[in-house]
N, C-alpha and C positions, 0 to 999 in steps of 0.2 A: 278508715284506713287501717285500723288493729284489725278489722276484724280480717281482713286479705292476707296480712302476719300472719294469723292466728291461721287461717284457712289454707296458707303456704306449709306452715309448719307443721299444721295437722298431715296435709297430703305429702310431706316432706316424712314424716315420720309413720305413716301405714305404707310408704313406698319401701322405706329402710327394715319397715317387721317385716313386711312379703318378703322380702329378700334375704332376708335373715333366716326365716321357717324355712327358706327353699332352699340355704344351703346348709343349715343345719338336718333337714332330711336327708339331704346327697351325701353327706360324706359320712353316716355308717355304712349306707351302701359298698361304697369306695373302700371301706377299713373288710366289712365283708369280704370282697372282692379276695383284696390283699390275702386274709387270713387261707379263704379257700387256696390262692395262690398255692402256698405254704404249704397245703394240706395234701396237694398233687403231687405227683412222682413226674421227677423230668424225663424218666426213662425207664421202661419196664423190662425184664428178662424173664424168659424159660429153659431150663436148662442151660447155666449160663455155666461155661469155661472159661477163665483167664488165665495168664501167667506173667508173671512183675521180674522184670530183671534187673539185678544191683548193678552198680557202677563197672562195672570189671568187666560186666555180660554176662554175668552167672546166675543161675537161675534163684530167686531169693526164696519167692514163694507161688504156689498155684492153688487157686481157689474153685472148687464147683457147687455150683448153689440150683436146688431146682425153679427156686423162684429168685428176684432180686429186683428190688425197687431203689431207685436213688432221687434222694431228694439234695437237689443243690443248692436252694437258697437255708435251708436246715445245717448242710454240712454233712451231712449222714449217708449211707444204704442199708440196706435192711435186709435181711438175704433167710431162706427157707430151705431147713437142711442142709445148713453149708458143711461143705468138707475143705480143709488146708491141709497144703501142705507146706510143712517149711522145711527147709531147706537150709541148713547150718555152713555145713562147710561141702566144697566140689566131692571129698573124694567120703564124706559122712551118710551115713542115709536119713532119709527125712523123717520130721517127726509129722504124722498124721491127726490132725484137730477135728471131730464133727461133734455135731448138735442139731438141736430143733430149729433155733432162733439165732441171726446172728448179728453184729446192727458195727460197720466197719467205720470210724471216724478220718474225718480230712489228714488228722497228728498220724495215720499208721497205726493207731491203737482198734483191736476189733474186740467187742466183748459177744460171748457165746452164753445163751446158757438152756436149758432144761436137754438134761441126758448129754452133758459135756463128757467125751470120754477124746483121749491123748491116747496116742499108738504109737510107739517107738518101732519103727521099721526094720531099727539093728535088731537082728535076733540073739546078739550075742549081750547085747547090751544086760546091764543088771534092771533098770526100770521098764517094765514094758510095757503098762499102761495105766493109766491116769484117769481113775471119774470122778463127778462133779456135775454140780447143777449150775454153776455159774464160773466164769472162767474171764481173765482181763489179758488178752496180750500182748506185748508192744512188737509188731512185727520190725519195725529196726530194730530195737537192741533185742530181741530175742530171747524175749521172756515173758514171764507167766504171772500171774497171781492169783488169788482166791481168799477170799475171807469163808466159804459154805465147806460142809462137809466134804471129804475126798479119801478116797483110797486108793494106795498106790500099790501096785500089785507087779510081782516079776514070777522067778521061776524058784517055787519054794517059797514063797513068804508072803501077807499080805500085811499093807499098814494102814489102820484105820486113823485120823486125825481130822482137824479145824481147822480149816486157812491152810494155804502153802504158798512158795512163792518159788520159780525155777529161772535158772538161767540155762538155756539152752544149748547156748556155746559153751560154755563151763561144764556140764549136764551136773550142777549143783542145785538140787533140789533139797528144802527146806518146809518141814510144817511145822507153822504157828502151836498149834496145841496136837501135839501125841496123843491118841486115843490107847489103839492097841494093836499090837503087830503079833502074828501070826506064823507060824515057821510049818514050814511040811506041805504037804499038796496043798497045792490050790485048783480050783475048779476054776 
């Protein structure tokens, strides 16, 4: 009679390892899966034009990218040579953003970086343009930041500095560390 126990419990317990091996092989598979999931883009673009309009109907900002990938379960897109525009106020002209690389988050935040340059469209304006190898902006509040090197350059002067940080609506613009500023032509 033990030995039928014993002969149960054996076949009772190489039934529970088979099943055990077979579903501890399945589920990296499964976790694979998942990760590629991840790795995909849910939608790809070439030559992609947008345009996002604020609450009012006014135009906030217009984006063109020659590539752009978006991944949704990430949060992110990922955009190739993006250029922005933003768009301050109806009767202001815009300030123009392009770069290599540009990666736009769910919050309205997009960071830009290798060969970031800013183009003020006012020609009247005192700043006219903005470079940088990396760039953070928050398109609702409408502004800028940088911890990398940057020069800010107008008509007459240029200014070499560390970090800046700008408010668009304001057009108060701030660098972290003064380098050195330059007065007379500029190229």
């Amino acid at each position: 009679m033990k030995r039928i126990y014993i002969s149960i419990g054996l076949l009772f317990l190489l039934i529970l390892a088979t099943n055990n091996l077979w579903w501890l092989d399945t589920q990296p598979q499964e976790t694979e899966q998942q990760d590629e999931a991840f790795l995909q883009p849910n939608y790809l673009a070439s030559n992609m034009q947008t345009r996002l309009y604020n609450e009012q109907g006014q135009l906030s900002h217009s984006i063109h990218a020659n590539n752009m990938e978006h991944y949704d379960l990430l949060g992110f897109t990922l955009f190739q040579q993006p250029r922005y525009r933003i768009f301050v106020a109806e009767d202001e002209a815009p300030w123009e953003v392009t770069a290599e690389q540009g990666t736009l988050y769910e919050d309205n935040r997009i960071q830009l970086e290798t060969n970031v340059r800013i183009i003020s469209q006012d020609k009247e304006g005192f700043i006219r343009t903005v470079t940088t190898s990396f760039i953070e902006i928050d398109l609702t509040g409408k502004t800028m930041t940088s911890d990398q090197s940057v020069t800010i350059s107008g008509e007459n002067y240029t200014i070499s500095g560390n970090g800046f940080s700008a408010d668009l609506t304001t057009k108060q613009f701030e660098l972290l560390d003064h380098v050195q500023t330059i007065y007379g032509k500029t190229s």
